[in-house]
N, C-alpha and C positions, 0 to 999 in steps of 0.2 A: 722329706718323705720320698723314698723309689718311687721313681717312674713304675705303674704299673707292666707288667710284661707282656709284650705284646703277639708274644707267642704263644699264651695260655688260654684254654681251651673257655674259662669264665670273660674274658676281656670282648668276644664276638659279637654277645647276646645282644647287646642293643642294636647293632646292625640287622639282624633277622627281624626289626618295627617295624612298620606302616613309618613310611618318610612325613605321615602328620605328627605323630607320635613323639620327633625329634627335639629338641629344645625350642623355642622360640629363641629367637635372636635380639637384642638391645632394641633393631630397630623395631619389629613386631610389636614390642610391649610399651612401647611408646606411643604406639597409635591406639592402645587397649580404650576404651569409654571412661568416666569417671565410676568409681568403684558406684554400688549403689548403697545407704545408707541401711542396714540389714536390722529387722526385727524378727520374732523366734516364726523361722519361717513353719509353711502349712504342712500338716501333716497328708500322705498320700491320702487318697480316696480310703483303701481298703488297710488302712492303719499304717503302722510303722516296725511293727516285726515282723522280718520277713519268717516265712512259712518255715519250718524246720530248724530256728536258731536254737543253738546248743548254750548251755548255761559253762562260761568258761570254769574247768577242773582246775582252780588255784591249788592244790596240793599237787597234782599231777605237774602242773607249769612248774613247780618249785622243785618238786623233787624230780622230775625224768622229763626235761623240758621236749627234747628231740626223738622221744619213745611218741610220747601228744603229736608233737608236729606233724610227727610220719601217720600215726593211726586217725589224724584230719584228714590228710592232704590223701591217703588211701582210700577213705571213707565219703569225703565231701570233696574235694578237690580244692585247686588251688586258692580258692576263695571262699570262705567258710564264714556263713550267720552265726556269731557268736552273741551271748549275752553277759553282758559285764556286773557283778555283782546281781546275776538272776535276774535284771530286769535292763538293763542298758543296752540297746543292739548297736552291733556293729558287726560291721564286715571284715575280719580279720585276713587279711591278705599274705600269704606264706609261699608263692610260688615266686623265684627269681624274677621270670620276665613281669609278670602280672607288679612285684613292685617296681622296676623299672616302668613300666609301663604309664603306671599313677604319678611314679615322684618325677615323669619327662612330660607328663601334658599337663602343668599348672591354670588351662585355662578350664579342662570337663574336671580335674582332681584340685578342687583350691581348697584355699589355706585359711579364709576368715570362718571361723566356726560358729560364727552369726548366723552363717547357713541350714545349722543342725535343726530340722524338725524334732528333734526328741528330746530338750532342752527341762518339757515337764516330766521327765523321767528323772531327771538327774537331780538330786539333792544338793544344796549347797554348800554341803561339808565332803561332797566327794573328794575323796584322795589325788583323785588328777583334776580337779579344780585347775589347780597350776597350770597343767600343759594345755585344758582346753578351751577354760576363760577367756574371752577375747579379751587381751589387753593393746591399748595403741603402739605396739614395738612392730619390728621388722617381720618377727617372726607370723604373723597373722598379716602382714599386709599382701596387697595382690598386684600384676600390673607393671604398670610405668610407676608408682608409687614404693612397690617392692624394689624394681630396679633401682631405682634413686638411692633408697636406704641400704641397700643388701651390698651397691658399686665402694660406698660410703665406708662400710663395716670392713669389707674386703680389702680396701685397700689399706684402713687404720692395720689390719693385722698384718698385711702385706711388707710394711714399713715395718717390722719388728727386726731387729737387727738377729739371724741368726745366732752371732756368736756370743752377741750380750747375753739373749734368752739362755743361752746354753751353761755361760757364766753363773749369770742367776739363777739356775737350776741347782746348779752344783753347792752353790752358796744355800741357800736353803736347805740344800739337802744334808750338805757335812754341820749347819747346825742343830738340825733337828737330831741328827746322830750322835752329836758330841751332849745331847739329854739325857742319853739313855748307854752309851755307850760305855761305861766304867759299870754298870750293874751286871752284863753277861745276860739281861733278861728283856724283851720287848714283845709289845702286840705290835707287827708292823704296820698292820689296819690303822689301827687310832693312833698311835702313836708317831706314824710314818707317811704312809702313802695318803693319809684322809688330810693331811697338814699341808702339803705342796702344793697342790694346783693353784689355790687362790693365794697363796700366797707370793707365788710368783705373776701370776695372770694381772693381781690388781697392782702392783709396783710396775709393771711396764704400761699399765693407764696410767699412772701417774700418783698414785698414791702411797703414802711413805711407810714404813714399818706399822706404826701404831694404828693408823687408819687402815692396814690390809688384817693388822692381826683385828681390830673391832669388827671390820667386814666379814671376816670368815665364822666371827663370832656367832650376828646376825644370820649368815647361812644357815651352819647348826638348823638355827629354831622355827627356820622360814616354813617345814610343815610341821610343825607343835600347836600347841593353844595360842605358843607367844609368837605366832606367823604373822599376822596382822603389823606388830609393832614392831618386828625384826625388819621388815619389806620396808617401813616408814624411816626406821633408821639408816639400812639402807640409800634408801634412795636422797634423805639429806644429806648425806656423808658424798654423794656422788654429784648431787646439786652444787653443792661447795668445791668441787673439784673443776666442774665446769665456770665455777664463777674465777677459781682460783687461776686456771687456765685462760679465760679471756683477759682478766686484767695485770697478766704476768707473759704476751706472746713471746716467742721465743723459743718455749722449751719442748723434748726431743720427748716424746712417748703418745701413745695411742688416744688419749684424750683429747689433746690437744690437736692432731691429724685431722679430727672428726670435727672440731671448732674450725678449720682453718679449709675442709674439703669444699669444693665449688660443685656439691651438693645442694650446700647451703642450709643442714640443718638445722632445727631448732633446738634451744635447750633441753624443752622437753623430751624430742626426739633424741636426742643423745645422750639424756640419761636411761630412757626408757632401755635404747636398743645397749648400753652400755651392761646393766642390769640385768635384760637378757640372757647377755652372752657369759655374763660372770657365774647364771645359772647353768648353763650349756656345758659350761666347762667343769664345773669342780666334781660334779658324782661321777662322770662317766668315764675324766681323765683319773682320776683317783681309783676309782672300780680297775682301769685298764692296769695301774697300779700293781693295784693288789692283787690283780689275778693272773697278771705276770710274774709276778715273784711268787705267789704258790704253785705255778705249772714249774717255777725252777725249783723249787726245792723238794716238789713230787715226782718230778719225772723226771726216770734215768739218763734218756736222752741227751737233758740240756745240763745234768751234775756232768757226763762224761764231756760234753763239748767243752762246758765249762774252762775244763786246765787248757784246752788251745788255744782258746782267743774270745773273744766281745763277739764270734756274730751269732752266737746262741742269743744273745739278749734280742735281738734286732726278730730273730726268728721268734723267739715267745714272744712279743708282743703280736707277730704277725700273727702266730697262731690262734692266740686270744680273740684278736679280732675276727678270726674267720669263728671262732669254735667255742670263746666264754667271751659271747658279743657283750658289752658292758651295756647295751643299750638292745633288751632283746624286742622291744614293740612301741613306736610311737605312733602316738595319736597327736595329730593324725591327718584326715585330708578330709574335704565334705563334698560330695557329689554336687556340679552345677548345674547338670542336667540327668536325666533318664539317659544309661547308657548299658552295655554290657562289657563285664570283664570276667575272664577265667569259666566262660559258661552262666557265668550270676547276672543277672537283670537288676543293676542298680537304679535305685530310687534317686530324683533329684532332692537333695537336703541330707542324704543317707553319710552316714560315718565312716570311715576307712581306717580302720589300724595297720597301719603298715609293720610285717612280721619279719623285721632285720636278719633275727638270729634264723629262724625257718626258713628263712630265704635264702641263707647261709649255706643252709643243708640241705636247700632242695636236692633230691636224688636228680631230677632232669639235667641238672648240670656239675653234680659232683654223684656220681654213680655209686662211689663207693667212699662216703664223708670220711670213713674211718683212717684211709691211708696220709690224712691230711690233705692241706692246698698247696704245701712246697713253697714257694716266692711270689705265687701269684696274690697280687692287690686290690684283686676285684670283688670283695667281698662288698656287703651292706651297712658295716660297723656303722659308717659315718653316713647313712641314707645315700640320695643322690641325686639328682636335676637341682634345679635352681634354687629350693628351700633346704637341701641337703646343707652337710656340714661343709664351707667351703673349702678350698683347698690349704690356702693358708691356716685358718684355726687347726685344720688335722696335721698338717705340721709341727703347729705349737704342742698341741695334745704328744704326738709322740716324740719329740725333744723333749717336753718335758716329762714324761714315761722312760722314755729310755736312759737318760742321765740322771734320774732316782735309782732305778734298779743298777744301774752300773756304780754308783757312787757308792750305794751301799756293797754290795758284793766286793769295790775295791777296802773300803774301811772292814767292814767284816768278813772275810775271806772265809772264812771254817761254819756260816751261820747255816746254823737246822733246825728245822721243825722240832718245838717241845712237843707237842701230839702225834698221833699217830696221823697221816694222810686223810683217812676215814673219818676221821674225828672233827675233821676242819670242816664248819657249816656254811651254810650261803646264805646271804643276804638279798633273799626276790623280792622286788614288787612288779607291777607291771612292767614298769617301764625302766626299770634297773634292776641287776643283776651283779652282783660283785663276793668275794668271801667276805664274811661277814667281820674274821678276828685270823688272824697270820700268828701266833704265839710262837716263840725263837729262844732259841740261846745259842751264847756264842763266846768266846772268851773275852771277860771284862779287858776295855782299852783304856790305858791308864792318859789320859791325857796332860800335854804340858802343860 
């Protein structure tokens, strides 16, 4: 991944914090108390929506995400009562510093969402069930307890051999092309970019061909009816890997790092956070994908760059990330005390959605969103403080991003959009954001 630039006008912002505001350091979170054992905590005195929460405009987010953002952030300011499906509040957060702000103090913005007062609001077939359910993984812990796990994760990814992953990229890649490649015809959605991620992600854990293609299988279905039983297969497939890995030491891949780290994880902990991370990676590196290779095949810009050289690709994903965030809002962070941010009077227990993509385009620090962000890397794509995407997985993510859309464009050099540009839909939900079908043609490649 570039070194961010350290000359661009987004990389300042967090300098201009309050010096509490900053990270906490290894040794600070060591000394944190033991977490407390959390039941659906109390609702304020005078309820739990706040006064003026707006029922979030799901057609408006889907079709003119950043026309919404700006007519919020104009209207209510950088931190805005939203209502999630007409009755869920949250605090939807869209102003740059205001999410720096949350995602750099993990100890007033935390992460176990045991915290939430508004638990009897929320149905248990909600659609983000997934991201807010406290489950035992990294991603929910707090602390000296996060530290442990999150030092643990980081350094299994850390240990990823750049040049293998890059191998393995390419490998995957020229075979899912050599599927479709003598037709002249492909969706590169499903047929391409939705196929890579885990398939590379779960062979450098350690898992061999048949057990990554079953695993990806299970993804698929993880939110269907058959969620339940996908998660359970799943997580056998992964149990077995850890067991396979203790009684075989030895061998070189991320599983194993995590058995062998002076951590000193548990099984369960390392399937849990294993599992996690397998979910982390596949929609939003496959999203970053697919909406890379629709800014190249749409935009003249990067066809004309195109005939000079590879760094049009490097630049459309960058752009992606500043401007088709594959991750435009997660949830989220839960107030641990009464505080204020952005003007708003936050409730202890209250909800935080943190606004990636809005934050993206704040106008306070991108004036004019339209002219682009050029090279700079200081965007939200990947959140940021200590729960954020670490640096190593954003690595992996765009290595393997970037040697998709490169491998293709070298095997298919002439490919164009069968639709018209206009014609290509999106695939929103809250918390993803991706084209939904890439449809191609390109001259059949006769293979040896």
């Amino acid at each position: 991944m570039t070194t961010p630039d350290p000359t661009s006008p987004f990389e300042d912002l967090s300098e201009d914090l309050p010096e509490d505001l900053s990270e906490d350091s290894p040794e600070d979170l060591a000394e944190d108390p033991p977490e407390p054992v959390f039941r659906s905590a109390p609702a304020p005195p005078d309820g739990v929506v706040p006064t003026g929460s707006l029922p979030l405009d799901y057609q408006r987010f889907r079709d003119e995400p950043l026309d919404l953002y700006r007519e919020l952030r104009r209207d209510h300011g950088p931190v805005v009562p939203v209502l999630l499906d007409g009755k869920i509040p949250v605090w939807a957060v869209l102003g740059y510093r205001e999410v720096v702000r949350v995602t750099t103090d993990p100890r007033l913005f935390a992460r176990d969402s045991r915290r939430w007062h508004s638990w009897h609001l929320v149905p248990p077939d909600w659609e983000l069930m997934t991201f807010v359910g406290y489950r035992p993984t990294m991603l929910f812990s707090e602390g000296a307890e996060h530290q442990r796990r999150a030092e643990a994760i980081w350094d299994g990814l850390a240990s990823v051999d750049q040049f293998e992953l890059r191998t393995q990229c390419e490998r995957v890649a020229d075979r899912l092309i050599d599927t479709f490649a003598g037709s002249g015809r492909a969706d590169l959605v499903a047929e391409y970019a939705s196929q890579i991620p885990l398939r590379v992600v779960t062979r450098l854990y350690g898992l061999d061909d048949t057990e990554s293609a079953a695993i990806q299988d299970d993804a698929l279905h993880l939110t269907g009816p058959e969620g339940p039983l996908a998660l359970r297969n799943m997580q056998t497939r992964t149990e077995a890997l850890i067991k396979r890995v203790r009684e075989n030491p030895g061998q070189v891949n991320v599983a194993a790092h995590l058995v062998a780290h002076p951590a000193g994880l548990t099984d369960d902990e390392i399937v849990n956070d294993l599992l996690g991370s397998v979910y982390a990676v596949q929609q939003p590196t496959s999203d970053l994908i697919g909406n890379a290779l629709r800014l190249m095949l749409t935009d003249e810009r990067f066809a004309i760059t195109l005939s000079g050289g590879r760094r049009s690709v490097g630049q459309a994903l960058n752009e992606v990330l500043w401007e088709d965030t594959p991750v435009p809002f997660w949830i989220g962070r839960w107030a641990a005390e009464d505080t204020m941010l952005g003007g708003r009077r936050i409730r202890k227990g209250d909800c935080l959605m943190l606004g990636l993509a809005a934050a993206n385009a704040d106008p306070d620090v991108r004036p004019d969103f339209h002219s682009g962000a050029g090279g700079s890397q200081a965007h939200m794509a990947f959140s940021h403080g200590k729960h954020g995407c670490p640096s190593a997985a954003r690595e992996i993510a765009e290595v393997i991003a970037g040697a998709a859309v490169e491998v293709l464009l070298d095997r298919l050099p002439d490919v164009t959009l069968s639709v018209a540009p206009d014609d290509l839909e999106w695939r929103v939900t809250l918390m993803m954001r991706g084209v939904a079908a890439l449809p191609v043609r390109f001259t059949p490649a006769h293979l040896d």
